[in-house]
N, C-alpha and C positions, 0 to 999 in steps of 0.2 A: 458145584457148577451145574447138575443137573437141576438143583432145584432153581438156580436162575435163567436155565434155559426154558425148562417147562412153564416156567412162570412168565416171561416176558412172551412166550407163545401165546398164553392162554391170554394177557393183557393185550396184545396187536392181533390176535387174528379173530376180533370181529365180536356181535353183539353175545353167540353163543356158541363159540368154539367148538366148543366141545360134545353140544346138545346133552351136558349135565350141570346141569345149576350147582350142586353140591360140588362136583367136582374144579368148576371153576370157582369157586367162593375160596376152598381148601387150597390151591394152588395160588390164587392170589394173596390170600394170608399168608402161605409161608416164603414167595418171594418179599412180602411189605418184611416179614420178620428177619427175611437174611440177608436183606439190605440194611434193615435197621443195625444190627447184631455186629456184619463186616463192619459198618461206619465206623462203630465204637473202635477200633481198634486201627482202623485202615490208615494209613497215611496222609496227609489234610492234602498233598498234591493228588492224589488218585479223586478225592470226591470235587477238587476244582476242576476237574479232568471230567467228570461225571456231569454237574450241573453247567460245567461251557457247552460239550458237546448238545446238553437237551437244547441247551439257550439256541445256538444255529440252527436247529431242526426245527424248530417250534416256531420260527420266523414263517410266513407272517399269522398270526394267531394270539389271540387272548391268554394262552395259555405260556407265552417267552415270557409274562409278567411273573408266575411260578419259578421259571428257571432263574430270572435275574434276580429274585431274591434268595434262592439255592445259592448263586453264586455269589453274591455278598456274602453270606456266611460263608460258605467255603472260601474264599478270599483273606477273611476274616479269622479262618483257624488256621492259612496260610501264614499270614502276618502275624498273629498269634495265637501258636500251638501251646495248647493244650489249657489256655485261659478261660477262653469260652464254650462251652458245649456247646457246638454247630452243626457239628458233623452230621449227627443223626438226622436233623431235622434239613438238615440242605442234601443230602442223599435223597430222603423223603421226596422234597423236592423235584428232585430230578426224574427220580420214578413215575409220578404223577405226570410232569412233562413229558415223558417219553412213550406215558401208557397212552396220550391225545395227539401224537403228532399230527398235526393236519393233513401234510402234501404226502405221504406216506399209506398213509391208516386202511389201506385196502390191499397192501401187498404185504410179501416178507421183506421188502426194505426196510419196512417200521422196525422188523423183531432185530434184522439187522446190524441199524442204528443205536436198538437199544444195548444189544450184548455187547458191543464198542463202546458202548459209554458205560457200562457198568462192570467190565470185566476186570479193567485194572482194581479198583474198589473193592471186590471181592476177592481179586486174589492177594489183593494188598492186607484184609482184614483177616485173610485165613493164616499166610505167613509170617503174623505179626501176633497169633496165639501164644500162650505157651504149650510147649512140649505135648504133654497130655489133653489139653480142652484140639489142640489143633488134628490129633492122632481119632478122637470122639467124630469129631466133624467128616472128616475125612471116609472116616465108617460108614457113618448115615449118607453122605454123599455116595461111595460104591454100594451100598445095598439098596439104593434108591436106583442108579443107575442099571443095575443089575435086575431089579424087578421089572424094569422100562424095557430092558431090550427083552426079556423072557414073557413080557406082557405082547408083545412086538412079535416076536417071536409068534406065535400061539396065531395071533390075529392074522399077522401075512400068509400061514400057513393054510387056516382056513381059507381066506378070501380067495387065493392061488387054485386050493379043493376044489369049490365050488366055480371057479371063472367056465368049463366048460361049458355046466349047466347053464348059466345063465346067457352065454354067446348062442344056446343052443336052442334058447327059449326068446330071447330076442331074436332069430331067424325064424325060427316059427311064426313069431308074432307079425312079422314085415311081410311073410311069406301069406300070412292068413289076409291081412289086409290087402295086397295085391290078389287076391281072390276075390273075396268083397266086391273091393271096386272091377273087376269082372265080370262080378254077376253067380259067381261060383260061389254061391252060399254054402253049402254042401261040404264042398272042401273046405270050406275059410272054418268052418265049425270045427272041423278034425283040427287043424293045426292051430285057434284059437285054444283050443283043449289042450291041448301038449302044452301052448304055450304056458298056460294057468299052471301045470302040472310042473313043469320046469323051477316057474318062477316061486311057487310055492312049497316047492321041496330047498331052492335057496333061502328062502326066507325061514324057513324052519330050522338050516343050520346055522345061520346067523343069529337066532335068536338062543343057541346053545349058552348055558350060565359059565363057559369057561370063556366067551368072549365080553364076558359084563367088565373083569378090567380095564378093558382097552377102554372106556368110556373117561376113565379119569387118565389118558396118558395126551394129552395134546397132541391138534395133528393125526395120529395114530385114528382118534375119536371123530376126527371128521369122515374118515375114508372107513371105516368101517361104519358109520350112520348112514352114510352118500349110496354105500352098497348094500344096506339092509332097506332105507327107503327107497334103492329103485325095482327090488325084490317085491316088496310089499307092491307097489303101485303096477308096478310089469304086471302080478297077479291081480290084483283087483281091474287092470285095465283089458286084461285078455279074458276074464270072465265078462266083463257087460261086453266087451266085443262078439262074443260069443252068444250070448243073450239078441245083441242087436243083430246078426246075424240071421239068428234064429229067427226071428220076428219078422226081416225081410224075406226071409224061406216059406215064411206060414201065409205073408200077408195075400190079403183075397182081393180080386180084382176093385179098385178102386168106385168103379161105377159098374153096376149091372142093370139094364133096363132102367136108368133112370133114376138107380137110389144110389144112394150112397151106404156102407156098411157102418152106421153110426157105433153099431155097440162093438166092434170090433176096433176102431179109433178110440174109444173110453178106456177098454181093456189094456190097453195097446200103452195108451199115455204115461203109466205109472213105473212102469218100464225102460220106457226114455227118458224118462226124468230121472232114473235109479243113474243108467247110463251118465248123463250129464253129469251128476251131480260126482260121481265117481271120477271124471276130468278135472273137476272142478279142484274135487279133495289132492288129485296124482298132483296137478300143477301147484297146489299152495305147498303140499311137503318135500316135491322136488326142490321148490325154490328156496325151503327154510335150510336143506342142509347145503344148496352150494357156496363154495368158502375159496376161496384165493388162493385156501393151501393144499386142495386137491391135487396132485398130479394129475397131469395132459390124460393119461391110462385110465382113469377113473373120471376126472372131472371133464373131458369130450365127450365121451359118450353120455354122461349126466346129461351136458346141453342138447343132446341132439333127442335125446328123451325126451325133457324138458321143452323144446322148442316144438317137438312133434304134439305132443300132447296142446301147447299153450295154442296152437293152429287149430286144433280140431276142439279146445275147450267150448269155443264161444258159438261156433256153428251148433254144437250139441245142446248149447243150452237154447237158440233160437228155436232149432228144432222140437225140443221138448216144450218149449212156451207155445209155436205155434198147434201143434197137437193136441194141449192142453185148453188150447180156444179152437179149435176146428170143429167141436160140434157145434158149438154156439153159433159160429158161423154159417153153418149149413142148416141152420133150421129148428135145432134140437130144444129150445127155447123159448122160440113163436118164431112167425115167418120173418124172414130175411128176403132184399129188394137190393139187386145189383143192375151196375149200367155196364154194358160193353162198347165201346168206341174203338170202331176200326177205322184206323186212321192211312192214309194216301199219300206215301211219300213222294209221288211224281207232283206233289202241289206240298212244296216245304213251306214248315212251322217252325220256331227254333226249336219245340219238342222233336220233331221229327218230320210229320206231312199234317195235313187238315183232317177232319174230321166227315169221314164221308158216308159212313151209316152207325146206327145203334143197336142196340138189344137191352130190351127191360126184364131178367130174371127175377121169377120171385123162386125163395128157396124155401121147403117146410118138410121138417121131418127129414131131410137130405133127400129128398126128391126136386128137381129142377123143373120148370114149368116157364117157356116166353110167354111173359105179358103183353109185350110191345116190342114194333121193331121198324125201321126205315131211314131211309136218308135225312143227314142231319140237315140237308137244306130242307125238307119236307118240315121243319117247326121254322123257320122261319116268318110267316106270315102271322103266328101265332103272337110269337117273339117279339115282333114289333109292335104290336099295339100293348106290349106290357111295362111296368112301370120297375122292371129289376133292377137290381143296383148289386153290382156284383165287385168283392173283392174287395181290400183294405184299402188304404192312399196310397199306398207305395208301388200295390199292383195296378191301380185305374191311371197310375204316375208315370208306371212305364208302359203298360200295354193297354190301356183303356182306348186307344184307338184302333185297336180289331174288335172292341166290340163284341165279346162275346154274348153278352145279353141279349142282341139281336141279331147276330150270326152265329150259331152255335158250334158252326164246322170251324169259331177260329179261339174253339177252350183251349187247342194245343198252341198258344201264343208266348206261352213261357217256358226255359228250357226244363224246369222242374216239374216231373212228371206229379208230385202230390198234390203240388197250387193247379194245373190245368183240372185234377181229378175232381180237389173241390170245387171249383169255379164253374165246371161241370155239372157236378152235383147239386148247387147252388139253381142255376139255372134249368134243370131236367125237374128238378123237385118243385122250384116254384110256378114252373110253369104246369106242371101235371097234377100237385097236390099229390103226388105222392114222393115223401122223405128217400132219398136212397142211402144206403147202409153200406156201399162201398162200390168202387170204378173199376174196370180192368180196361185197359189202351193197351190196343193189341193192333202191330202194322202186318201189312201183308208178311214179310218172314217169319211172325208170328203164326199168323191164320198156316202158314206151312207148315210149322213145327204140328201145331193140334192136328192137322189133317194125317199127318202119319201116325198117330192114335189113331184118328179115328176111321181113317181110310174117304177114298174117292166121295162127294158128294151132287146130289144135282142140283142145281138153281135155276129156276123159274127163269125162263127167256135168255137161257145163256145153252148152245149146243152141245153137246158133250159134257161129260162128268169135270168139276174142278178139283182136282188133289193139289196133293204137297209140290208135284212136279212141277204146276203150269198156273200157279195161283199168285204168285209176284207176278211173273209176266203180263197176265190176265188186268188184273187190278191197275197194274201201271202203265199197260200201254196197250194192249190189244183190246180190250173194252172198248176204248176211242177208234179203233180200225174198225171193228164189226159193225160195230152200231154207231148210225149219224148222230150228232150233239142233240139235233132237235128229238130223236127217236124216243118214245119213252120207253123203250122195251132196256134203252142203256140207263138210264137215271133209275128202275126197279133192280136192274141189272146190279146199280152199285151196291146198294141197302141189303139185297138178298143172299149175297156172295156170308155177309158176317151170320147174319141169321142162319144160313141156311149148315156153315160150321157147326154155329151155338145147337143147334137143332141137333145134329148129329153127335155131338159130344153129351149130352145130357140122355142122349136114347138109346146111344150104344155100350157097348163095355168097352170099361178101358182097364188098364193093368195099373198095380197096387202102387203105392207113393214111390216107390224105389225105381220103379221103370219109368215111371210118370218124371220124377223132379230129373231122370239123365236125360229123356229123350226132350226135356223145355230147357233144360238149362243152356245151352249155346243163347237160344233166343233169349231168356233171361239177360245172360252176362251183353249182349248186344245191347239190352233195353227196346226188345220188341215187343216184350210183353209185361206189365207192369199194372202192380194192383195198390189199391189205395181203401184204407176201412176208415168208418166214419167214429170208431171205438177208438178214443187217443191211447188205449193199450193195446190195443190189438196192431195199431199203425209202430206204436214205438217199438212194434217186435219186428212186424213186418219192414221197417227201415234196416232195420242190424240185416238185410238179406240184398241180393242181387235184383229179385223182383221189384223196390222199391221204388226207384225212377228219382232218388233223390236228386237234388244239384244245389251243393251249397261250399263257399270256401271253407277250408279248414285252417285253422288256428297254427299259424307258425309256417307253417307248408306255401310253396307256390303252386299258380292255378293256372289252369289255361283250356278254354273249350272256343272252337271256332264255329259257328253256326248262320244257316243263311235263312231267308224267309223270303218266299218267292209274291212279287210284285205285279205279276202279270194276267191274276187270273186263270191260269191254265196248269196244263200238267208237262211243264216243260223240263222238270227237274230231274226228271231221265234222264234226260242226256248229259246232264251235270256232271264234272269230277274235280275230286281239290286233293292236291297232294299239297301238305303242308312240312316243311321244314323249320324246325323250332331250335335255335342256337341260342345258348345260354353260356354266359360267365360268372361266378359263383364267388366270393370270399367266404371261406366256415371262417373268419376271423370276424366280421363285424356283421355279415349277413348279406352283402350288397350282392345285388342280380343284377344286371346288366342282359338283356335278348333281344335279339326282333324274333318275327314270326310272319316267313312269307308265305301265303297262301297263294299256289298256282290254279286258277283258276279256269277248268276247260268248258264249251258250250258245242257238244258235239251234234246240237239240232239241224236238222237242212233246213234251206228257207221256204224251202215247200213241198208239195205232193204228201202231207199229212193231215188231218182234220186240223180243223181252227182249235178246235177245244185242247187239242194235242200242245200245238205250237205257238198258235193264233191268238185271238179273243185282245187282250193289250198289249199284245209283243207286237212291235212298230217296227223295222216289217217283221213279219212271219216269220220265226228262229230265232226272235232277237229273245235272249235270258236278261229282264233285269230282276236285279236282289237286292235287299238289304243285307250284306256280311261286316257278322259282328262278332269283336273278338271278346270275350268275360276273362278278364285276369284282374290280379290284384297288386299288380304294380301302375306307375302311374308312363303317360301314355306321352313318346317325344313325337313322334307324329308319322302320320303314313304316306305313302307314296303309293302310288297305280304305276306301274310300267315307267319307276323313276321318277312321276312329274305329282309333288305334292297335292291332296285332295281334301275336298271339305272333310270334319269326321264331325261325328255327332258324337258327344260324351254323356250317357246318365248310370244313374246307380239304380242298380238290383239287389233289393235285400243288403245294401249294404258293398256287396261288389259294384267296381267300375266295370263298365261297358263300352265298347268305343268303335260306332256304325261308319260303315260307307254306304254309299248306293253305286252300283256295278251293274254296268250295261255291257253285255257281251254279245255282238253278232254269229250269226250262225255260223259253226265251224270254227274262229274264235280261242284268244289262250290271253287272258290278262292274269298279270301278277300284282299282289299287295301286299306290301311290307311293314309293317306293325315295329318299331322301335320302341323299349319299355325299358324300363328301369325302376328300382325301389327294394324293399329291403323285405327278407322272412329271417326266421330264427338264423341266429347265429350257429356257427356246430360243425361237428366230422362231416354231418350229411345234408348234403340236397335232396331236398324230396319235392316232388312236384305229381302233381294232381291233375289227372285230363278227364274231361268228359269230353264222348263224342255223339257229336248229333246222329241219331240212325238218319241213312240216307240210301237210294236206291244200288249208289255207287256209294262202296263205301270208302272214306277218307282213308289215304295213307301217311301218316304221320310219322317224320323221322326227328328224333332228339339229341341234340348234339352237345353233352355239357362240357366244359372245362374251367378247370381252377384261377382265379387268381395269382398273382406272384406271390411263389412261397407255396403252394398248396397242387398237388397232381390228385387228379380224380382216381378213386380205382374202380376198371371194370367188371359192371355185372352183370348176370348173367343173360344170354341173352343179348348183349352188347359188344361192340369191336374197339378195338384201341386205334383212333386216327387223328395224325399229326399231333400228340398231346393230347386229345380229348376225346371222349369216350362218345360213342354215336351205334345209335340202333331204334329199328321200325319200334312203334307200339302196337299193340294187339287191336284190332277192331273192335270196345268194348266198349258201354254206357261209361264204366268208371272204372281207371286203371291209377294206380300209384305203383310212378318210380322213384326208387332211394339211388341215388349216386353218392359211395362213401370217399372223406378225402383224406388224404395221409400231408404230413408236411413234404413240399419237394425238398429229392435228395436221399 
């Protein structure tokens, strides 16, 4: 019996059991031989017994054709014993049935199923020995059994030894990381050190030749591999933590008067690439030994290895790609030509706001140098007497009537920050003759984030210094109070504000990548700041990051971004607010979505005592907000309502997404609602996952998601999320691009 238990282990639990090829080869040979061996002698009822049980298991699968012919012969030596030799070969049979069961094959139900279907059969064949050949068998089965539990034995004993160490070396290692991200380089090193030192003194008694048995006992072989590979990878992962550590310890300020420290980014890259590649290694050998048949003790903490590591793999590798092209970038190669576009969210774009000044960087040698810089209506006049043709059909299809080619402040016309950058690009390059090598679209919360790098600046015909404090306010609305529309000291005013940033950020010092990417990242994850390279490698990295400004549906997932695009000529968008409610009903059985999505709509402008350019200019009267609001999903659209009373909608496609406009006129002071009814279908599954982008806006959106199940299916909540009436509901983060998973369980 031990050899048919080892053996039907080593046949159900999985491609490599064991993670010893010899040893599963040797244990499947002598289960096919003690199956063969029993047969000869066992009773013809025990292998009809064998080959029906495969036959219902095997249901539905190519492989019941194997059992039902087992079971004809066994049937056959049923109705006549001992006539035809069947046996062996309909046991055979069954084996093979039992070693493929389909509905099975990933748990121990399989091994199970099997040991029920083949146990009468062998015990039928061993008691139907004679005397002496039955007393032989019997031997080899306790001295087998015996060597298994003393193999066992040996192995648990160790693993039990060593379990301090390694709780003590994964505290370390969690303990180092919560430093790190601190800023406690210093300390994250000591206890990165311990941790390597922990993990490598377990890994050393793991690899002792008294635990090399346990590699041929099934089972046994998974949980002693599962705890020598997380040994090995613990220690390789707290040494480059420690490395990378160190390297944020040493790194030197980022910018000093204007250069960049190129040879210390070269030095630096081969490094972070060790790192990377060192996640890379942990995540594929963590995932080859986990097996179905770990214990919770062992195989939980795998996963959450596992899952830690597979989180931080793919960042590490962007990061080491981007490092690895960052001189190139900066100059190190020939000169390099970027455009800066700060953009105006009090005058909405579906990107975010228009485009209300520029900056022409050139870069050489990692020294920074403005070529050019002013108001994007300042090319206008240019613009117009040129003959550009900007964008594929599908873009001049949907937005060809903002016209970017002769309005330049309307490139941010599409919600996808990459297509505004080239279209951008396209247009700045042909009109100047000179190529640009890559965009940054950076809105006022942006220009705030860099001002606290780079501290207080002054701008030509603006009073006082503009920092981080007073630089959205400035931009979006006190501009227009100080200075009259006609004034030109406000029209320099706007173009000077980005320059005069760019200016200070390229002349001052700033601190090394590590202080730089925490103090951007909020504006990042916002999409206030966003870059775009004309290098389709350099782009394909810089997409896998948060800077990217992508917007595009995903494959299987549902979508939904709600965005407006202001009508009126003005900066009326301040006063703007949309609290959006998004209820969803979900089947994981066929895929069906059923939502609407009301967007409450507020227009908190007065109808006067403010500049025209503020309020005025085509708002009929003065505070009146119209917009174009338009929802991007990818279900199909049963129609909208305004405050109840159905309304025209406009339907086109973007890229392939549907789209579906109103036009919304809201008086001053002001609150209309629009409700968006949708239906249609994503992947079938345990999970709802839905995809939001949100438009940066001066107010930002609050978006609450409400999903629930189908009949027959309860959502469960995550985190972050409350449980009400049945269905799971919670705000979304103010982000460019958030995905929620909602998992569902059968109800009941």
């Amino acid at each position: 019996m031990a050899v048919l238990g080892a053996g039907v282990l080593v046949l159900q639990a999985g491609l490599e059991p064991t993670a010893n090829t010899i040893a599963d080869v040797l244990w499947s040979i002598a289960l096919v031989i003690a199956v063969a061996i029993a047969a000869r002698t066992a009773g013809p009822w025990s292998v009809l017994w064998a080959t029906g049980v495969a036959l219902v298991a095997a249901v539905p699968s190519w492989w019941v054709c194997a059992a039902v012919a087992g079971l004809a012969g066994a049937a056959l030596g049923v109705v006549r014993p001992g006539r035809y030799p069947v046996a062996v070969p309909s046991a055979l049979a069954a084996l093979v049935t039992l070693a493929n069961l389909p509905v099975f094959q990933t748990n121990g139900l399989s091994a199970a199923v099997t040991v029920v279907a083949l146990t009468p059969l062998m015990i039928s064949g061993v008691t139907r020995l004679d005397r002496r050949r039955r007393r032989r068998v019997l031997i080899v089965l306790g001295l087998t059994a015996a060597a298994v539990f003393a193999v066992g034995a040996v192995a648990v004993a160790t693993v039990a030894g060593i379990a301090p160490t390694l709780d003590a070396a994964a505290s370390s290692a969690r303990t180092g990381l919560d430093q790190a991200r601190s800023g406690s380089t210093e300390q994250a090193l000591v206890s990165f050190d311990q941790a390597a030192g922990g993990f490598e003194e377990a890994a050393a008694v793991l690899d002792r030749p008294s635990l090399v048995p346990a590699a041929f006992v099934p089972v046994l072989a998974q949980h002693v591999e599962a705890v020598r590979v997380a040994a090995g990878s613990g220690a390789a992962l707290s040494g480059t933590a420690a490395t990378a550590s160190g390297i944020a310890s040493s790194s030197p300020d980022l910018l000093r008067d204007g250069q960049v420290d190129l040879g210390w980014l070269e030095s630096t890259a081969p490094a972070v690439r060790s790192s990377a590649d060192a996640l890379t290694v942990a995540e594929t050998d963590l995932g080859s030994v986990r097996s179905p048949w770990l214990l919770g003790a062992i195989g939980e903490p795998l996963d959450d290895l596992r899952s830690e590591v597979a989180g931080a793999a793919p960042s590490a590798r962007t990061g080491a790609e981007l490092l690895e092209v960052a001189p190139g970038l900066l100059g190190a190669s020939g000169p390099r030509r970027y455009l800066v576009l700060a953009t105006n969210l009090a005058e909405a774009r579906y990107h975010g706001g228009f485009i209300g000044g520029y900056v022409e960087i050139e870069v050489v040698d990692g020294r920074f140098d403005v070529a050019a810089s002013g108001k994007a209506s300042d090319l206008t006049p240019f613009l117009e007497g040129s003959d550009l043709q900007v964008g594929d059909e599908d873009y001049r299809a949907r937005y060809g009537s903002y016209s970017p080619e002769r309005y330049f402040m309307n490139a941010t016309a599409s919600p996808d920050g990459a297509v505004n950058a080239r279209i951008a690009a396209q247009v700045y390059g042909g009109l100047t003759g000179r190529p640009v090598d890559g965009v940054v679209i950076i809105d006022a919360a942006g220009l705030a984030a860099l001002l606290r790098l780079s501290g207080p600046v002054e701008v030509a015909g603006v009073e006082g210094p503009v920092s981080a404090d007073n630089v959205e306010a400035f931009l979006h609305r006190d501009q227009y109070l100080e200075f009259d529309e006609r004034n030109p000291d406000r029209s320099e005013a706007l173009g000077n504000v980005s320059e005069a940033v760019v200016e200070a950020l390229t002349s001052r010092t700033l601190p090394g990548p590590r202080a730089l990417s925490d103090a951007l990242a909020p504006a990042f994850d916002r999409g206030s700041i966003q870059f775009w390279f004309a290098d389709p490698e350099v782009q394909e990295v810089v997409e896998r990051t948060p800077a990217s400004g992508r917007f595009a549906a995903e494959p299987g997932a549902d979508l939904l971004s709600v965005r407006s695009s202001n009508l009126n000529a003005n900066k009326i968008d301040g006063f703007a607010t949309r609290v959006i409610d998004h209820d969803v009903e979900f089947d994981p059985g066929t895929g069906a979505v059923s939502s609407s999505v009301e967007v409450t709509v507020t227009n908190a402008a007065p109808p006067g005592g403010l500049p025209n350019y503020l309020i005025g200019v085509e708002s009929r009267p003065p505070g009146t907000n119209r917009m174009l609001l338009t929802v991007w999903t990818g279900l199909e659209l049963d129609g909208v309502t305004v405050d109840g009373s159905p309304v025209e909608v406009s339907t086109q496609s973007d890229r392939g997404v549907p789209t579906y406009t109103i036009r919304v006129t809201l008086p001053p002071g002001s609150t209309q609602v629009a409700r968006f009814e949708l239906r249609g279908r994503i992947d079938a599954g345990p999970t709802y996952r839905l995809v939001t982008y949100q438009q940066p806006a001066v107010n930002e959106d609050a978006i609450t998601l409400s999903v629930s199940g189908s009949s027959g299916f309860t959502p469960v909540v995550p985190a972050g999320f409350s449980e009400v009436d049945g269905a799971v509901r919670g705000q979304l983060p103010p982000r460019w691009r958030t995905q929620t998973d909602v998992p569902f369980v059968p109800a009941g």
